[in-house]
C-alpha positions in Angstrom: 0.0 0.0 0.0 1.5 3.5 -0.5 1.2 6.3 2.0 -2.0 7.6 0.6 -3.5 4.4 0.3 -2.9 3.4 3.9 -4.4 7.1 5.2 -7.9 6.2 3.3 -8.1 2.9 4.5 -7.5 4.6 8.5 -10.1 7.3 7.2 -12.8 4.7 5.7 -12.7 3.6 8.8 -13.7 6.8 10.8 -16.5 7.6 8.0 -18.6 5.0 9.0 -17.6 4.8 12.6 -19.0 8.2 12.3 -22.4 7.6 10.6 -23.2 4.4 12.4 -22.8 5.5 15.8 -25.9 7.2 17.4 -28.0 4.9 15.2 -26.7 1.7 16.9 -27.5 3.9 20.0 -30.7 3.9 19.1 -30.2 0.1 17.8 -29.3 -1.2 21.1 -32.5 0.6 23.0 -34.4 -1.7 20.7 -32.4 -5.0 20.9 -30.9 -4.7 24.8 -27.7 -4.3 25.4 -26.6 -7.9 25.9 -28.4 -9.0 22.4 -27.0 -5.2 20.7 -23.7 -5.3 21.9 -22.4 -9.2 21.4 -24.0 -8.8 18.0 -21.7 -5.5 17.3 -18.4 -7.2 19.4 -18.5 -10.8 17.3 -19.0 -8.6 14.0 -16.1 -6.6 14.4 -13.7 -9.7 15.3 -15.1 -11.7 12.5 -14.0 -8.1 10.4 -10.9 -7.2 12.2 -9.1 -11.1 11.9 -11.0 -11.2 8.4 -8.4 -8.1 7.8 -5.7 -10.9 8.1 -7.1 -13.0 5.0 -7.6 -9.5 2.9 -5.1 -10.5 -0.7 -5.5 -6.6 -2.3 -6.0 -3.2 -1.4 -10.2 -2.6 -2.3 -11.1 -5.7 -0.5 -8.8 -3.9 3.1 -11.0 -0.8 2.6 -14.6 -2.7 2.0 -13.3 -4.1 5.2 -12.1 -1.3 7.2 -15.6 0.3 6.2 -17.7 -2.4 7.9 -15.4 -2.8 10.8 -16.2 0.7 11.8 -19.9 0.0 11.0 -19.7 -2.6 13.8 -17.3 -1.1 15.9 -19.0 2.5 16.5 -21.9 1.0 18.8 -19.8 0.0 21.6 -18.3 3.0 22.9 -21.7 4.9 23.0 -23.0 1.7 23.9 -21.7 1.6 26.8 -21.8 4.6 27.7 -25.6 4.9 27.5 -25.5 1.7 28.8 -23.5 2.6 32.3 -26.6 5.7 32.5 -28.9 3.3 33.8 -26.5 1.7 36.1 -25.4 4.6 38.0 -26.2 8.0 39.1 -24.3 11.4 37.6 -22.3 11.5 41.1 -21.2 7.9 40.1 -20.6 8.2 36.2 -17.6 9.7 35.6 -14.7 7.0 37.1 -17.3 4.1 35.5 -16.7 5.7 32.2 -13.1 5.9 33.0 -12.8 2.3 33.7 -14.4 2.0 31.0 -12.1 4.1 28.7 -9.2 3.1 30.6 -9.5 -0.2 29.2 -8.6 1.6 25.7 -5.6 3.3 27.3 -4.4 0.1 28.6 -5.1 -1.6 25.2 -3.0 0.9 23.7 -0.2 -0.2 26.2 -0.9 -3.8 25.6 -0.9 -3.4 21.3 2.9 -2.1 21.4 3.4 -5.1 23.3 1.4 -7.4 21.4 3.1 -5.9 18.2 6.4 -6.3 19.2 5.8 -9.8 20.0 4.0 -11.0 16.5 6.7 -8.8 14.8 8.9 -12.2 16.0 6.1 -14.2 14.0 6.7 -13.3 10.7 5.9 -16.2 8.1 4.9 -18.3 10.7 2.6 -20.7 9.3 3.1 -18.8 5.8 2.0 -15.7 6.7 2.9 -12.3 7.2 3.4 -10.8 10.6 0.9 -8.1 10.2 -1.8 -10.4 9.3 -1.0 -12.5 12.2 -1.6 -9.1 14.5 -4.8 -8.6 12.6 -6.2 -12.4 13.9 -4.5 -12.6 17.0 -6.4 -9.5 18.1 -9.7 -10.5 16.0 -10.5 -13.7 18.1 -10.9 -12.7 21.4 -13.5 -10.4 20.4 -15.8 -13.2 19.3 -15.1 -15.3 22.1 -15.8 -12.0 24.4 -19.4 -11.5 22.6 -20.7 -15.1 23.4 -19.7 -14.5 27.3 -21.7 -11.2 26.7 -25.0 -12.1 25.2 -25.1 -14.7 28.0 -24.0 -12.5 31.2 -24.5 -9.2 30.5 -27.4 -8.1 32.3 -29.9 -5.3 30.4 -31.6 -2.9 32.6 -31.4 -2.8 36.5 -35.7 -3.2 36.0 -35.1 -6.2 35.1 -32.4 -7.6 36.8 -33.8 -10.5 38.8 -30.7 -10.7 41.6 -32.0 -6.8 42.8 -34.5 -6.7 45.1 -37.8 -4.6 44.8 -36.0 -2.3 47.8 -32.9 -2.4 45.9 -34.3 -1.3 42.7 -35.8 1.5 44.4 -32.4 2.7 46.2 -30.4 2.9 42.5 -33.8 4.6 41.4 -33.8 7.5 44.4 -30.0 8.0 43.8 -30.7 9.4 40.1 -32.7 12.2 41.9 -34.1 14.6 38.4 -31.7 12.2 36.3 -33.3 8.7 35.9 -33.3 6.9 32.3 -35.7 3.8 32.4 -35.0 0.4 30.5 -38.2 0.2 29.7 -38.8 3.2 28.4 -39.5 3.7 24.6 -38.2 6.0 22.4 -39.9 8.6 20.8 -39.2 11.4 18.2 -40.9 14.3 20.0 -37.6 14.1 22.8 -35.3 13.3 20.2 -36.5 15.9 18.4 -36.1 18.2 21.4 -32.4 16.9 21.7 -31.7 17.9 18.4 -32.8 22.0 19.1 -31.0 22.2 22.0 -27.9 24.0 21.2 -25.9 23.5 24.2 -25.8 20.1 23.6 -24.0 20.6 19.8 -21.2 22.4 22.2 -20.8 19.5 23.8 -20.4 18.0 20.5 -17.8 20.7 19.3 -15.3 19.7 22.3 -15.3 16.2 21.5 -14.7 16.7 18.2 -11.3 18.6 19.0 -10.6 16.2 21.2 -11.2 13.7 19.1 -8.1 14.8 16.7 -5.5 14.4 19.3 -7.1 10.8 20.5 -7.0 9.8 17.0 -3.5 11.0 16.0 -1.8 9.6 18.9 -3.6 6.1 19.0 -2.6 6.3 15.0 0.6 7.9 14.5 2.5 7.1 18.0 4.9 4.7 17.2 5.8 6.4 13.8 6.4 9.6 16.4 8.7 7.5 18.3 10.6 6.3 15.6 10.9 9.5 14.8 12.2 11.0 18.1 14.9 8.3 17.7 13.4 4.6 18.8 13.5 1.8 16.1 12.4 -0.8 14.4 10.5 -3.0 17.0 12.0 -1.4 19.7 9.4 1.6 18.8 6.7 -0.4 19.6 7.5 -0.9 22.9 8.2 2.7 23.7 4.4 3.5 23.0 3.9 1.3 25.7 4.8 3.9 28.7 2.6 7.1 27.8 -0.4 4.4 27.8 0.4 3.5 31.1 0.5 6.8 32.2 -2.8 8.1 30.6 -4.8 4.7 32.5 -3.5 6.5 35.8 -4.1 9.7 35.1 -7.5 9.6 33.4 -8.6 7.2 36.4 -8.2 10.1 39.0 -9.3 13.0 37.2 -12.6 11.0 36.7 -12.4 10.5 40.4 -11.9 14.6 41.0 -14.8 14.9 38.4 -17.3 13.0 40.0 -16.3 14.1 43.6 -16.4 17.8 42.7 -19.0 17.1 40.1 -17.2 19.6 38.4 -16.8 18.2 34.9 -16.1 21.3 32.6 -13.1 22.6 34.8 -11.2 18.9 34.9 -11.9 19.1 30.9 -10.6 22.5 30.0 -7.8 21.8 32.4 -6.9 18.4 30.6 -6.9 20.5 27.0 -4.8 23.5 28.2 -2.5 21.3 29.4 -2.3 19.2 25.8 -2.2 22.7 24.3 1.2 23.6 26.3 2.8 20.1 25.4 1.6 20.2 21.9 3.3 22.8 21.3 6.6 22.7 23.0 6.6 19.4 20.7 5.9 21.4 17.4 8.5 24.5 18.8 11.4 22.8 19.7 14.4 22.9 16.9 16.9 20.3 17.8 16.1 16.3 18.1 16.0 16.7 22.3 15.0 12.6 22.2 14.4 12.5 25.7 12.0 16.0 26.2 10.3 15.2 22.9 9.5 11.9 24.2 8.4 12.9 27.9 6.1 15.9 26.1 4.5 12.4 23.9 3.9 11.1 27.7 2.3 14.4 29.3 0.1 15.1 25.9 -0.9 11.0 25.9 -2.3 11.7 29.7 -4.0 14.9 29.0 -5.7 14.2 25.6 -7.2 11.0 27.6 -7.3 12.4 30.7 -10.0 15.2 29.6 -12.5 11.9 27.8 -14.7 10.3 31.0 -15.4 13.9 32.0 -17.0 15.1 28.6 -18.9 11.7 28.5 -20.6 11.9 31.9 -21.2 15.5 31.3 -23.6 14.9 28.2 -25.7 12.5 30.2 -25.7 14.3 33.5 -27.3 16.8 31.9 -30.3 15.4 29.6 -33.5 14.2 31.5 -35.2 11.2 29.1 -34.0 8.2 27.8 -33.7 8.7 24.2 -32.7 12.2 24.8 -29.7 9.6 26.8 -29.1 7.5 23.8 -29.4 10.3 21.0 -26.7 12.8 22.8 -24.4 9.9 24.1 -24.5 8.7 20.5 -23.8 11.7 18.4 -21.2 13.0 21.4 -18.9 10.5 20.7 -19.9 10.4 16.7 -18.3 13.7 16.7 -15.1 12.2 17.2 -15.3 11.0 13.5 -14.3 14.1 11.7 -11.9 15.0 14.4 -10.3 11.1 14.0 -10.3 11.8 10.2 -8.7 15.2 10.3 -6.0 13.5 13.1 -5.3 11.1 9.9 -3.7 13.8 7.7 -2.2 15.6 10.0 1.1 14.0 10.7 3.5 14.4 7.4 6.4 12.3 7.4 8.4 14.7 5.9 7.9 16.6 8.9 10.0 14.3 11.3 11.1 14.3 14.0 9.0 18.0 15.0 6.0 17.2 13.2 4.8 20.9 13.6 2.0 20.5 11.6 0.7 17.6 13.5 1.0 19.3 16.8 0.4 22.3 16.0 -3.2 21.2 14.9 -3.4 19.2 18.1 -2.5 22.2 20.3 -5.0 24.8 18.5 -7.7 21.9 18.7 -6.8 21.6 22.1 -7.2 25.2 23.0 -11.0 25.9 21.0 -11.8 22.6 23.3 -10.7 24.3 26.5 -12.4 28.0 25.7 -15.5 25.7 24.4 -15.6 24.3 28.2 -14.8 26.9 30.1 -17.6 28.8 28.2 -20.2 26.0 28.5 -19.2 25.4 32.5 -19.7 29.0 33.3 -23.1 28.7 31.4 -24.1 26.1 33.5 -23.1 27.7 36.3 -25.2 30.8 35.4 -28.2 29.2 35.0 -28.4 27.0 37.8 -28.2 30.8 40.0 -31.6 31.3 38.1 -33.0 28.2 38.9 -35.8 28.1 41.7 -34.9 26.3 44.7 -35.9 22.4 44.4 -35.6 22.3 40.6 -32.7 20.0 39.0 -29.7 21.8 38.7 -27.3 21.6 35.8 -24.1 19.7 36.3 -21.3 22.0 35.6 
């Protein structure tokens, strides 16, 4: 494949991860999330070790296109999922375990890539279509143990008790989402109008350019900065790490404080300063360049569980719940695709278009949460007391 080729397959990818996501939202409110989810999980393993068998360069794209078809349902999923599960003052660390898991995936594919790089016409085939089968498998495995233990809605989850039930309902206070609720267009309509919510939308989308470049283009940065061969791989390894600690307690300071705009903006000011140190700096400085790929790792993922619990706090119905979930995290899409084409090789080892993109992203995310957490805040001073206030 040639360089272009390779950036269209990664951006096929984030078209229809895009498109398909607050639909399968909407999917799994129909289905369940047990029956939704195992369906999406085994479909994308089937897709991702089917990449392994791929012999030319249209059938890797048809592929890459579906896999993002399947794979877009399962990070809203379960987001919307973990709504009914637990209240706003809960939500935030669940998330992060939840996104952690991606963080320490990232640590764990260096790893997994060094090792298979070892592999290499073992059995006959290529090393990177071993990587693509060895990580497809588990999946499908993982999506049978789902459909048959993953329980749907706490209404019908027969090991609570009536007075249990009742507890998890009173601890939602104004912010309960029902299982058996339906969906209906005149609140999903409502969702649509309300232009706060398309802020949300903005800041995950800048985000969503630095989360995508890095997961992308980290090991070709670290090769860059000086790091090798395989030996690259496993240097992606340690800003994962990081990140899983790091976005694990700022979701605890989010949901203690409840104060999920300020952790955010701090997160993205603090990528814009790395960022940019990263895109400034003249001289090859291996060991700065590569600590600034740590700091930026931890704050691009350290700002993510706070925007996710902040969309749900804040919405009142259950397909207002799955719509905004959905089409907060499908607004990652253009920000993934736009993280594709950022990073020119010609550009090595400072890469100042890439992180300079990633900084001013950065930055309109922060201003865009600052100004939407002081909005919050102003309106919840109007508010009469008793009423639901806003989560800021």
């Amino acid at each position: 494949m040639s360089d272009e080729q390779y950036r269209v397959g990664l951006m096929l990818f984030l078209v229809s991860y895009s498109l398909f996501e607050a639909p399968s939202n909407l999917a799994m409110k129909i289905f369940s999330p047990p029956v939704w989810l195992s369906f999406l999980i085994a479909c994308f393993g089937s897709l991702c070790a089917g990449i392994g068998g791929s012999k030319n360069v249209q059938t890797l794209m048809a592929l890459r296109f579906l896999l993002g078809a399947a794979e877009a349902g399962v990070y809203p999923g379960m987001i919307f999922y973990l709504t009914f599960w637990y209240a706003p003052r809960q939500r935030a660390i669940r998330i992060a375990v939840f996104l952690c898991s991606a963080t320490l995936a990232g640590a764990f594919g260096g790893a997994i890539a060094y090792g298979v790089g070892n592999m290499n016409k073992a059995g006959g085939l290529s090393a990177w279509r071993w990587l693509f089968i060895l990580e497809g498998l588990p999946c499908i495995a993982l999506a049978v143990a789902i459909f048959f233990f993953l329980p749907s809605y706490p209404e019908r989850a027969k090991w609570l008790t009536e007075e249990e039930k009742s507890i998890l309902n009173n601890s939602f206070g104004g912010n309960v989402f029902s299982g058996d609720a339906k969906l209906n267009w005149q609140d999903a309509k409502a969702t649509l109008k309300e232009f706060r919510l398309w802020v949300h939308y903005a800041i995950y989308l800048c985000v969503g350019i630095g989360v995508s470049s890095l997961s992308l283009f980290a090991p070709t940065i670290v090769e860059a900065i000086g790091y090798t061969g395989l030996s690259a791989q496993l240097f992606t390894i340690p800003p994962y790490a990081c990140a899983y600690v790091v976005t694990l307690g700022a979701a605890y300071i989010s949901d203690k404080w409840q104060c999920r705009g300020l952790v955010a903006a701090v997160f993205c000011l603090c990528g814009v300063v790395t960022f940019l140190i990263q895109a400034c700096v003249p001289s090859p400085s291996l060991h700065l360049r590569y600590a600034m790929l740590v700091l930026c790792t931890c704050s691009v993922f350290g700002s993510l569980p706070s925007l996710c619990a902040w969309v749900s706090d804040n919405v009142h119905t259950t397909t207002a719940a799955s719509l905004a979930s959905g089409l907060n995290i499908a607004f990652t899409g253009p920000g993934q695709i736009i993280g594709v084409w950022i990073y020119l090789g010609q550009e090595a080892p400072r890469y100042q278009t890439g992180h300079g993109v990633n900084a001013a992203s950065q930055f309109l995310a922060s201003i865009l949460a600052l100004g939407l957490w002081a909005y919050y805040r102003r309106s919840n001073a109007k508010l009469p007391p008793g009423q639901p206030k806003w989560v800021a």
